[in-house]
C-alpha positions, 0 to 999 in steps of 0.5 A: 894569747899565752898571759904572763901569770908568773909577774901577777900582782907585781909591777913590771917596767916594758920599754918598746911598744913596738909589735912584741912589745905590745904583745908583751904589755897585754899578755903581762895585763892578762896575767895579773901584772901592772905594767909601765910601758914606755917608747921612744915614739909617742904615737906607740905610747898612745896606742898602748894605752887606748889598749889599756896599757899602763904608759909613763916615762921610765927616766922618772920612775922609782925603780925599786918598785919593779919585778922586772924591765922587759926590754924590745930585742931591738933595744940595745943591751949591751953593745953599741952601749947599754940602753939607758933603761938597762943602766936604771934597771941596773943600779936598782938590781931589776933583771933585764929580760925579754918577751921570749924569758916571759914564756919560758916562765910560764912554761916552767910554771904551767905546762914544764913538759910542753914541747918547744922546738927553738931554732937559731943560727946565722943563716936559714933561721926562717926557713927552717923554722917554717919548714919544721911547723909545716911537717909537723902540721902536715904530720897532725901536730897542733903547732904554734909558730912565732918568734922572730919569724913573725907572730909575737910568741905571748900572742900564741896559744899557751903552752900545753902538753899537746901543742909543739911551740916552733920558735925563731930566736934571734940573738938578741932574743936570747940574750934576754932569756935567761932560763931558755931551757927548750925540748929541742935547740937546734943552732944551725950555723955561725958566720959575723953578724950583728957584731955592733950589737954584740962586740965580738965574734966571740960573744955572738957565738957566746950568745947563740950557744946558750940556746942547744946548751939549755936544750934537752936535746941540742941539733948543730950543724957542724959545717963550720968552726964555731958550730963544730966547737960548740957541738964539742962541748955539749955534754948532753943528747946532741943531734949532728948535721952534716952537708957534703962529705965531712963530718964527724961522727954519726948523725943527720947527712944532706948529700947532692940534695938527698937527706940520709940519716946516718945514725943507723948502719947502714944509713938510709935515705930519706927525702930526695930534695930535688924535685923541690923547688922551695928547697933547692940550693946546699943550703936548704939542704941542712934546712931539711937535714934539720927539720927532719932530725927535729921531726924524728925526736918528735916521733915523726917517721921517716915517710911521713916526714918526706911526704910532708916535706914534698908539700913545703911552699917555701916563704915569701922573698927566700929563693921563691919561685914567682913562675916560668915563660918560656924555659925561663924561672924568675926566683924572689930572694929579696931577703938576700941583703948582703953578699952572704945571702945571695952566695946562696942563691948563685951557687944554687943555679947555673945561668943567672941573669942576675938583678942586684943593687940597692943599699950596699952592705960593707964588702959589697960584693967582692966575696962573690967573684967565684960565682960570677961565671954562673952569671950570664949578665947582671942588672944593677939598680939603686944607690949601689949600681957604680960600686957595684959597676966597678967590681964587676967590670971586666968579669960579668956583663952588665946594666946600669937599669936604675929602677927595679921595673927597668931591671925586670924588663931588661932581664926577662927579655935576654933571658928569653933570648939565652938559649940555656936550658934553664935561665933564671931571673934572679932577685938576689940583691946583696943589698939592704933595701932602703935605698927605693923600697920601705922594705925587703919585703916590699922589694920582693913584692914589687918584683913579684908583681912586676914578673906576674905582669909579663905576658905567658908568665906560668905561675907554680902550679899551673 
């Protein structure tokens, strides 16, 4: 746990006790803080205070008397409308900040030369974060990874000189820090997202680009026109990745899946990515193009980091490789919940065999057609299976299959039976999952399970 010690002896309001917001409350407790918890769910008030967490109900508190409102980044903070502990705190001129401010708090405090890697971005946030952690512990590091990859960052170990912090942000998590200052800020791209919790696209990326603006040194990836904007304006040290051929300027390059640093002449190569299966895909590309721009300011050498990089297990339910019968790959990308996502999964293989479905995103999945060729036939599942019928009717054979069970049976058998070099089972369902599943998580879980039970399956490795 890193305790909260720069709030000791005052009083802070929290609002959301869910698994941050507990963090939070204890970390502010450890610390020397008074805290007033509060939740929307009283079983999460209860369990906070068998914790011996201070709880009580905000609308009838006396808001003068408060340092601070630490506010859950699931809460609103802006858009659709301001919570309405937001509108209290702020008729009492209390700042709204979050669990992330917290940190950067008690870094500045404590240990302001501490490093602390901040990753943001659209897509590829987790992976990328999850890469870098595991080269630098590959590397030797003491690493602490967390945000919103998982792991509450107040229930890491504290900041220290000798401790690397590899932090996720999302952006509701940066909206709520306002002195985010890393070592390295690294924004990986920017496409619309979460647009009702921010209004516009301009916001959005008004948000994200607070996180390499604060940065010492900022990493961008400029494949796209926000990022490349953004990447234009930074005064600073500034760290440029390119996919593919174009590019402006020197800096970290992903080419037809080898990653080359081009900011020495000549350029040198430095990971051959395609023999790594965690990563495949242009996508993983930028991620290892910026893990690696990360690791080399942190001193890691350009072998080190290859060989690190070789051992990478990927994360669960992002293009995750279950195991093989036969000529036949079966990949978990249950994390693809909208038609975005999956554009990455499809363009990553040739002849897919191709399970989707679920709670349909707006758009559904017209913005896929030009990978539709690359599906050899389609296995539709859950509330999303006539839109989806509809769509693609006349350009990819298809099966109303229901159920995901029906799905991986169906698909294994004609997978089987394809004669491509390398047919793949995909799970990549352009879908939220709430439809049949408690999670993406879950989802993923189930097919796993469900692949692993097919007899002859090779698990990786074996």
């Amino acid at each position: 746990m890193t305790p909260s010690t720069t709030f000791a002896g005052r009083t802070v309001a929290l609002f959301g006790l869910g698994g941050s917001g507990l963090a939070t409350a204890l970390s502010l407790k450890a610390g020397g803080a008074r805290v007033i918890a509060c939740d929307d769910n009283p079983a999460r008030m209860e369990a906070a205070a068998q914790q011996g967490i201070g709880t009580g109900d905000l609308r009838q508190a006396e808001w003068t008397t408060f340092a601070a409102l630490v506010l859950a980044p699931g809460v609103p903070l802006t858009h659709p409308a301001p919570h309405w502990t937001v509108d209290l705190a702020k008729a009492a001129g209390v700042p709204v900040i979050g669990d992330i401010e917290l940190f950067c708090s008690e870094r500045a405090a404590t240990s302001p030369d501490a490093p602390f890697v901040a990753i943001t971005g659209t897509n590829g946030k987790s992976t990328t974060t999850a890469l870098i952690a595991h080269v630098l512990a590959a590397c030797g590091r003491d690493v602490q990874m967390g945000g919103n990859i998982g792991t509450a960052i107040l229930s890491l170990a504290p900041p220290s000189p000798d401790r690397v912090h590899v932090i996720e942000l999302s952006s509701f998590q940066i909206d709520l820090t306002p002195s985010l200052a890393p070592t390295i800020g690294v924004l990986l791209n920017l496409t619309p997202d979460h647009l009702d919790r921010h209004g516009d696209m301009a916001h959005y990326a008004a948000i994200k680009e607070r996180l390499v603006a604060g940065a010492a040194h900022a990493i961008v990836g400029v494949d796209d026109e926000f990022c490349r904007a953004i990447a234009g304006r930074r005064t600073g040290p500034l760290t440029r990745v390119h996919v593919g051929e174009a590019g402006e300027g020197p800096g970290i390059l992903a080419r037809n899946g080898v990653v080359i640093d081009g900011r020495p002449e000549p350029a040198e190569a430095v990971a051959d990515l395609s023999g790594i299966g965690a990563l495949r895909g242009a996508h993983n590309w930028q991620n290892a193009a910026v893990a690696y721009a990360v690791a080399s300011e942190l001193g890691i050498t350009p072998d080190a980091f290859a060989a690190a990089l070789a051992t990478f297990p990927g994360l669960p339910h992002r293009m995750e490789e279950v195991g093989r019968r036969g000529a036949v790959l079966f990949i978990n990308d249950s994390k693809a919940t909208n038609a975005d996502s999956t554009e990455k999964a499809l363009s990553a293989f040739q002849r897919v065999h191709w399970i989707l479905g679920g709670k349909a995103k707006e758009g559904g999945i017209a913005s896929l057609a030009p990978y539709f060729p690359r599906v050899a036939h389609a296995y539709l599942i859950g509330a999303a299976t006539e839109d989806f019928a509809a769509t693609l009717d006349g350009q990819v054979p298809f099966s109303r299959c229901g159920t995901l069970n029906a799905a991986v049976a169906e698909a294994a058998a004609a997978a089987e039976r394809d004669g491509a070099g390398e047919p793949v089972v995909l799970l990549s369902p352009a879908c939220a999952s709430y439809d049949q599943f408690r999670s993406f998580e879950d989802r993923g879980d189930q097919f796993r399970a469900l692949v692993r039970a097919l007899p002859g399956l090779r698990a990786p490795g074996d």
